[in-house]
C-alpha positions as CSV (number, residue, x, y, z in Angstrom):
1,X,-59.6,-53.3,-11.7
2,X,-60.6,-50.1,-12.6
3,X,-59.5,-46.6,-12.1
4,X,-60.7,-43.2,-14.4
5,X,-58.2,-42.4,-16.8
6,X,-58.6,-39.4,-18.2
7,X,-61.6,-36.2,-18.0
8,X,-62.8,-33.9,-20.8
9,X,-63.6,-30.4,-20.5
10,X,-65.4,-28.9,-23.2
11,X,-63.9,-25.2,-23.9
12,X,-64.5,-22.3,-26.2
13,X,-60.8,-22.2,-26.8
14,X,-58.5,-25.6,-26.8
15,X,-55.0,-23.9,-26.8
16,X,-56.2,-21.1,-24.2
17,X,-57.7,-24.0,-22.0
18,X,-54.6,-26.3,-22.2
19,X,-52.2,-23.3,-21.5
20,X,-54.1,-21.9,-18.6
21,X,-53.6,-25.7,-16.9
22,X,-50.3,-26.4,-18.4
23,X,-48.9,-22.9,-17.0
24,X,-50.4,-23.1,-13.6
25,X,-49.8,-26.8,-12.9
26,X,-46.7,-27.8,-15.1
27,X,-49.0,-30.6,-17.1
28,X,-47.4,-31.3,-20.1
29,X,-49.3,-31.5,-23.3
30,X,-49.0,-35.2,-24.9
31,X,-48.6,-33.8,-28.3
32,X,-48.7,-37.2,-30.1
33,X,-52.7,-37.2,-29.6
34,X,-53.2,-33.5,-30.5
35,X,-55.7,-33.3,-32.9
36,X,-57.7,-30.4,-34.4
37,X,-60.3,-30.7,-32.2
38,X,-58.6,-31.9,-29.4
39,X,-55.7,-30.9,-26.5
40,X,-54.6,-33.5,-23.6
41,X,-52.2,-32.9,-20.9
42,X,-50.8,-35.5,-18.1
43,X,-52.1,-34.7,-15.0
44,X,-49.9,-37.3,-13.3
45,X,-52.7,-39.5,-12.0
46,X,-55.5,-38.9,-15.3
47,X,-55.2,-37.6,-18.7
48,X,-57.0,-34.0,-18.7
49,X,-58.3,-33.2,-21.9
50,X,-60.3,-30.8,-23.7
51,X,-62.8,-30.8,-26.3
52,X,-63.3,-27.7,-28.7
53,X,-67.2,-26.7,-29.3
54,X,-67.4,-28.6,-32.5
55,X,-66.6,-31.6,-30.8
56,X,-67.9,-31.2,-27.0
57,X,-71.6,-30.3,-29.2
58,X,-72.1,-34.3,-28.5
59,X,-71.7,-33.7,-24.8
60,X,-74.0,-30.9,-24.7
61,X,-71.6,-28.1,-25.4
62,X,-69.3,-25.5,-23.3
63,X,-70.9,-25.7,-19.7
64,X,-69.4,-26.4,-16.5
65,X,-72.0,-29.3,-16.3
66,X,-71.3,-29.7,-12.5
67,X,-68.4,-30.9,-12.6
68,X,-66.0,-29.4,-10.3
69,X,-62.1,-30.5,-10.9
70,X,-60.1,-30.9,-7.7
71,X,-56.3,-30.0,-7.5
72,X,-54.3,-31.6,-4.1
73,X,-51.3,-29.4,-3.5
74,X,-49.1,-29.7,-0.2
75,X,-49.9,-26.3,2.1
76,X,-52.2,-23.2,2.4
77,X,-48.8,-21.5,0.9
78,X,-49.5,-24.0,-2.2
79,X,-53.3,-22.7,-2.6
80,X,-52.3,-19.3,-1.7
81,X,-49.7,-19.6,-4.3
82,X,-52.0,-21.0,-7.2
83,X,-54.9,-19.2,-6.4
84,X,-53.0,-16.0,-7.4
85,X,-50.9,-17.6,-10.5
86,X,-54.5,-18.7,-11.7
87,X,-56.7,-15.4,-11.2
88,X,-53.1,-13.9,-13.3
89,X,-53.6,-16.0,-16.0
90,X,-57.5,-15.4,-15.9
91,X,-59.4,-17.4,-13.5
92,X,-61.7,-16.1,-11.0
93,X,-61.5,-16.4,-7.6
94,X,-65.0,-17.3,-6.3
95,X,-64.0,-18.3,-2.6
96,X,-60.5,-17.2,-1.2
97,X,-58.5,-19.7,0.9
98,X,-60.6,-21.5,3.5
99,X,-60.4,-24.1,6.3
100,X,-63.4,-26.4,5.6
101,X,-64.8,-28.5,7.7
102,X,-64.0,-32.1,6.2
103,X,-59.7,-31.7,7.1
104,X,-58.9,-29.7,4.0
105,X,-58.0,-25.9,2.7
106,X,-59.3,-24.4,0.1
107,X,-59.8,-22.1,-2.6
108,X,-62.8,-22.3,-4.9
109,X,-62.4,-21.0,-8.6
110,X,-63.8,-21.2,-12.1
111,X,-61.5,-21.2,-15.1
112,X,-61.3,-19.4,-18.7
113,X,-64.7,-21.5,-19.8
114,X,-66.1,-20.9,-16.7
115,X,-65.6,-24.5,-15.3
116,X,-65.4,-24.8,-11.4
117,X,-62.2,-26.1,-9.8
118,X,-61.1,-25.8,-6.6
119,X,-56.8,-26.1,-5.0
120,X,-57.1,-28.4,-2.2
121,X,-54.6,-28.8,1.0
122,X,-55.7,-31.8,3.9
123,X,-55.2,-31.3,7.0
124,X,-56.9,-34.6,7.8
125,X,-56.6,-37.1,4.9
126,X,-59.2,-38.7,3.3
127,X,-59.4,-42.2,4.8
């Protein structure tokens, strides 16, 4: 069996990146595999880590690359919530609180490297 266990961001600035998600979702960093070039925090469900510029230059450097991260959180208070902790810690909001139209809320935003994530509520879950 296989699941994904962990996904690299590549970031201008690892202690910035790490503290921006360790702030605004309570991830601890798992500070036996810090490393120079290197920051992971448990995300519960996957190891989230991030690469500096010297070493994300083998993945093709700091670029959101199309990858958007997605958050689950209980409520529209919960994205509500976040969506403002994260633009005060320096996100930008890109697409306020929404009702979509697969059975979710959500808000759209892209972090301190620019990467896209969004804080997601269903209303109808995923089956």
């Amino acid at each position: 069996m296989s699941k994904l266990g962990s996904l690299n961001l590549a970031v201008k600035d690892l202690d910035a990146a790490a503290g921006f998600y360790s702030k605004l979702f309570g991830f601890p960093e798992l500070t036996t595999h810090r490393a120079e070039h290197f920051r992971v925090l448990d995300a519960k469900s996957v190891l989230l880590g991030f690469n500096d510029s010297l070493m994300a230059g083998d993945y093709g450097g700091v670029t959101s690359g199309g990858v958007i991260l997605s958050f689950d959180v209980a409520t529209r208070a919960d994205v509500d919530r976040l969506s403002a902790e994260a633009v005060a810690l320096g996100a930008t909001l890109k697409v306020p609180t929404r009702d979509t139209i697969f059975g979710a809320i959500e808000a759209k935003l892209t972090d301190l490297d620019g990467h896209a994530f969004r804080l997601l509520a269903w209303t109808t879950p995923p089956q």
